[in-house]
C-alpha positions in Angstrom: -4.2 16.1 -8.6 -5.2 13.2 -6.1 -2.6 10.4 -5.5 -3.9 7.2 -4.8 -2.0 4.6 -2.1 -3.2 0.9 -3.0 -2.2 -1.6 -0.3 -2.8 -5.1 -1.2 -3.0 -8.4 0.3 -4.8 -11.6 0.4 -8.1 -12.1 1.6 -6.1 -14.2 4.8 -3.9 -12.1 5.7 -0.4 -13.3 7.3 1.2 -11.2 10.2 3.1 -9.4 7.7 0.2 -7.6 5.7 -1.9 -6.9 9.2 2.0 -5.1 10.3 2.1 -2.9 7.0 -2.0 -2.5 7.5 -1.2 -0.9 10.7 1.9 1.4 9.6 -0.2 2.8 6.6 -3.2 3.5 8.7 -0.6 5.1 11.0 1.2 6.9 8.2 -2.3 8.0 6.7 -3.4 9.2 9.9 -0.6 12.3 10.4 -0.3 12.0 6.1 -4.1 13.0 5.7 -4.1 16.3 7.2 -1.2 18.2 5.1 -2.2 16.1 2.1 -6.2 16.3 1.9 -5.6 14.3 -1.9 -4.5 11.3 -0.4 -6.6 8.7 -1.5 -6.2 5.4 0.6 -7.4 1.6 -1.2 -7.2 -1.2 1.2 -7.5 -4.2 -1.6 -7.6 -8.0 -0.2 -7.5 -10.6 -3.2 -10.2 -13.4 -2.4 -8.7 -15.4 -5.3 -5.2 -15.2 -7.1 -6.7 -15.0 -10.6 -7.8 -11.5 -9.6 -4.2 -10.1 -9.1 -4.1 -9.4 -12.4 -6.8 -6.8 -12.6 -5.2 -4.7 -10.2 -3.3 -1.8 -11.7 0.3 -1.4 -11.2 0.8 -4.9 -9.3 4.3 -6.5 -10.7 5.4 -8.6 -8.2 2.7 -11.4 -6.7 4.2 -10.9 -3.1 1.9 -9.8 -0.8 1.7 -7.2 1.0 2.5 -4.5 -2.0 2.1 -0.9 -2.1 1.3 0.7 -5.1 1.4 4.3 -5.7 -0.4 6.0 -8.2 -0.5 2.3 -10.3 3.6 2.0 -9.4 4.5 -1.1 -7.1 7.0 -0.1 -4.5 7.0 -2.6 -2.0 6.2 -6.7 -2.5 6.5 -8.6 0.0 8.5 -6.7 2.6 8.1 -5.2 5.5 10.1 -1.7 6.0 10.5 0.0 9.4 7.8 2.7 9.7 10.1 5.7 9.0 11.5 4.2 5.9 7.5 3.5 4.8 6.4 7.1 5.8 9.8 8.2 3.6 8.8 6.1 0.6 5.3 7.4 0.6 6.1 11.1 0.7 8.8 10.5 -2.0 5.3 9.0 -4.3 3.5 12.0 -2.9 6.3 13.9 -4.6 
């Protein structure tokens, strides 16, 4: 069974989705070899209207991480460690 990682943002960015951009891609990077099912969505919403057609997103603060259509971030930015730990703990 794949899981899939959704990170989403608008389509102009702030400094706070290009920090979390960079700590998934990081995360992904060492993540993607012990867990081939990964599945990785980088999703930038051009117009706000469109936030509701994405699955799993509660919160309309961006960035957000959903996991397998479960928000688990929205608007925050946790340290790397504590978003590697909250993506292995989705990963189950």
């Amino acid at each position: 069974m794949g899981v899939r990682i959704d990170v989403v943002s608008l389509s102009e960015p702030c400094s706070a989705c290009n920090i979390i951009y960079g700590f998934v891609k990081e995360i992904m990077e060492k993540l993607k070899e012990r867990y081939s099912f990964l599945e990785i969505n980088y999703i930038e919403i051009k117009n706000l209207r469109d936030i509701y057609s994405i699955e799993g997103l509660e919160v309309e603060k961006f960035p957000a991480i959903i996991i397998n259509g479960e928000q688990i971030t929205a608007g925050t930015i946790p340290d790397i460690k504590e978003l590697e730990r909250i993506i292995l703990k989705g990963i189950g």
